[in-house]
C-alpha positions in Angstrom: 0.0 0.0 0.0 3.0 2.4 1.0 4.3 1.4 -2.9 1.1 2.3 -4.4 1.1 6.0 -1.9 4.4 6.8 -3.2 3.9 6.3 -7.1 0.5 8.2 -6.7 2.4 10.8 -5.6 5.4 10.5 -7.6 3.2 10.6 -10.9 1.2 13.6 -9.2 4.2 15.6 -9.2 5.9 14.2 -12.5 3.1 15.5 -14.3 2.6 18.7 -12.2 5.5 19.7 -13.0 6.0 18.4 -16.6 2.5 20.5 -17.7 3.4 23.8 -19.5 1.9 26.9 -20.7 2.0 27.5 -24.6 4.5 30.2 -25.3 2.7 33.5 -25.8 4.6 36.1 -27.8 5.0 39.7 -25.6 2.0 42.0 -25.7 2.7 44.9 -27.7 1.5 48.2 -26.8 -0.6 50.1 -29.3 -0.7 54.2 -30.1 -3.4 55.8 -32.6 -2.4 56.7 -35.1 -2.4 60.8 -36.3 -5.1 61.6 -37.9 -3.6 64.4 -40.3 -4.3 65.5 -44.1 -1.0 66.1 -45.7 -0.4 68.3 -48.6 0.3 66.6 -51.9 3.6 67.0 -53.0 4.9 69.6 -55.0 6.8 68.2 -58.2 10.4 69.0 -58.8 12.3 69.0 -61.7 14.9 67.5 -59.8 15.0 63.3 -59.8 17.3 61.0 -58.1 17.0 57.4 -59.0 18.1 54.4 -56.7 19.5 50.6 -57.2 20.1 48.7 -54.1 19.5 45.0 -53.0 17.7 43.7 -50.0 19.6 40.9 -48.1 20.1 39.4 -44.7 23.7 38.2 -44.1 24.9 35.4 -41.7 27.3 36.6 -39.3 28.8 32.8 -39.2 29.4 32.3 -42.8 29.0 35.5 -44.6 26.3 34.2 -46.9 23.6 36.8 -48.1 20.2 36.0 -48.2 18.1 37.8 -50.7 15.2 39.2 -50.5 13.3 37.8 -53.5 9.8 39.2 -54.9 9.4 41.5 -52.2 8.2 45.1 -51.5 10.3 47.8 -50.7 9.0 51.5 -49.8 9.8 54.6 -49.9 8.2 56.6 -47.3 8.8 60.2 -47.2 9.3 61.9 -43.9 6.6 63.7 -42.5 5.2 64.1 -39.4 2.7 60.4 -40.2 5.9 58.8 -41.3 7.8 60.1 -38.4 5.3 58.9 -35.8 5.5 55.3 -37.3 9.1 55.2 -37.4 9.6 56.3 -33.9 6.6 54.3 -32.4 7.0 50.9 -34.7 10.1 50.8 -35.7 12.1 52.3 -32.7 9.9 51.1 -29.9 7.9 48.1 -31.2 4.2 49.8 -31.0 1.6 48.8 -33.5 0.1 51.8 -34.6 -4.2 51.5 -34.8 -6.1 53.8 -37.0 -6.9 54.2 -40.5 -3.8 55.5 -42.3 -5.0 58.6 -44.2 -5.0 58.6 -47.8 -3.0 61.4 -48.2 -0.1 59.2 -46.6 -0.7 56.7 -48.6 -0.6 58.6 -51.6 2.9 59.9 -50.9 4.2 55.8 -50.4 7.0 55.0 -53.9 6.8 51.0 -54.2 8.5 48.9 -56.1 9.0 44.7 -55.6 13.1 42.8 -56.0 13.9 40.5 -58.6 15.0 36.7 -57.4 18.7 38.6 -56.6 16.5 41.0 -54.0 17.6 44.2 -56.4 15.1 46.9 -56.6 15.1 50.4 -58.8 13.4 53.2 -58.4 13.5 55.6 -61.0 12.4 59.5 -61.2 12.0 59.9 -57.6 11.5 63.8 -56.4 14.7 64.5 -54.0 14.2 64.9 -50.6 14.5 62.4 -47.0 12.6 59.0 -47.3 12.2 55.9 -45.1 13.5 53.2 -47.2 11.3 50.2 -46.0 11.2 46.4 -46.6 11.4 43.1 -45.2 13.7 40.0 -45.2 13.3 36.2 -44.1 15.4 33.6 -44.1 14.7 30.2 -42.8 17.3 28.0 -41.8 16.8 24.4 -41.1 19.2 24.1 -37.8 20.0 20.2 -37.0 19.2 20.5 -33.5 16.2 23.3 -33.3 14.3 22.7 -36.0 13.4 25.3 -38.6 14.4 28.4 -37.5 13.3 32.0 -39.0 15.1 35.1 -39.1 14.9 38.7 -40.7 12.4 40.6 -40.6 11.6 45.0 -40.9 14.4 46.8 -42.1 14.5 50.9 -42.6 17.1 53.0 -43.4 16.4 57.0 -43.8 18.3 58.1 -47.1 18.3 61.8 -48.7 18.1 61.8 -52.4 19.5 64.3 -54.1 19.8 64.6 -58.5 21.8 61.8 -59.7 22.5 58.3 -59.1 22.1 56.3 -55.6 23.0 53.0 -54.6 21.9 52.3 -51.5 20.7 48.1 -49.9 19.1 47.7 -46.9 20.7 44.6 -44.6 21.0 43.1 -40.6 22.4 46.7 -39.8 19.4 48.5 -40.9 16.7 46.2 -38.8 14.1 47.2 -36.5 15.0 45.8 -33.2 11.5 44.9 -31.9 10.8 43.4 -35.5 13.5 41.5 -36.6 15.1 37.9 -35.7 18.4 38.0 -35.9 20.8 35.0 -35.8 
C-alpha cells in the first residue's frame, strides 16, 4: 500500500510539473495613429534614382540571403511617417487607426527580382524611409526550422543623380527583426 502511496504521488508531481503553458509572444503596446491630411507633393524637376538590393547576411558564414519578390517603400518623412518610425520601428508599437489617404498617396513602391535588387526611378529628391522586409529560414540540426529577418529601414536623402543604396542586418528594426 505504501508502494502504491508513493507512485500516486510521484506521478502527481511528475506530471505537475511536466504541464506547461503554450509560449505566448509579448503583448505589444498600441498608439493611434495621427489623424492628419498632408499636402500633396509639390513636383520638382529634380529626380534622383536608386538601385540597391535587399539581403540578410549570416554573421557565421558571410552568406547573403536575398530578399526575393518583395516590396520595398519609400516613405517620405513627414510628421505620419515620423510617428510610425519612432513608435514601430524604434519602440515596437503597433500603430491603430486608418492610415490617411493622403499618406498613402505619398508611399514609392516597387518589388526585387529573385537577386533582391530593386530600382526606383524618377524619384522627387528629398529624405525617405527606405522600407522592406527580409526572411530567411534555416533548417538548424538541432532546433528545428528556425526563422530570421524581418523589418528593415534606413532614412536616405536623395538628391539629383544616381544612388546606390541596400538595406541589410544593420538596418533592422530591433522589436521586428530575428536575428541570428
Amino acid at each position: 500500500m505504501k508502494k502504491i502511496i508513493i507512485l500516486i504521488i510521484s506521478l502527481s508531481c511528475i506530471t505537475g510539473c511536466s504541464t506547461s503553458r503554450p509560449y505566448q509572444a509579448p503583448q505589444k503596446n498600441t498608439i493611434q495613429r495621427i489623424q492628419i491630411t498632408l499636402p500633396t507633393q509639390t513636383p520638382t524637376h529634380i529626380m534622383g534614382n536608386i538601385t540597391g538590393k535587399i539581403y540578410i547576411k549570416n554573421p557565421h558564414n558571410t552568406q547573403q540571403y536575398f530578399a526575393k519578390n518583395t516590396q520595398v517603400i519609400l516613405n517620405p518623412i513627414n510628421l505620419s511617417s515620423q510617428q510610425w518610425y519612432q513608435e514601430v520601428c524604434t519602440k515596437g508599437h503597433i500603430l491603430t487607426g486608418k492610415m490617411p489617404l493622403s499618406y498613402q498617396q505619398q508611399l514609392i513602391k516597387t518589388t526585387t527580382n529573385e537577386q533582391g535588387q530593386f530600382i526606383f526611378q524618377n524619384i522627387p529628391t528629398g529624405q525617405y524611409y527606405l522600407v522592406s522586409r527580409a526572411y530567411w529560414l534555416d533548417k538548424d540540426r538541432y532546433q528545428g526550422p528556425v526563422q530570421y529577418g524581418g523589418l528593415m529601414v534606413k532614412i536616405v536623402n536623395i538628391t539629383a543623380g544616381e544612388h546606390t543604396i541596400n538595406l541589410d542586418n544593420k538596418n533592422a528594426c530591433p522589436y521586428y527583426f530575428d536575428h541570428f
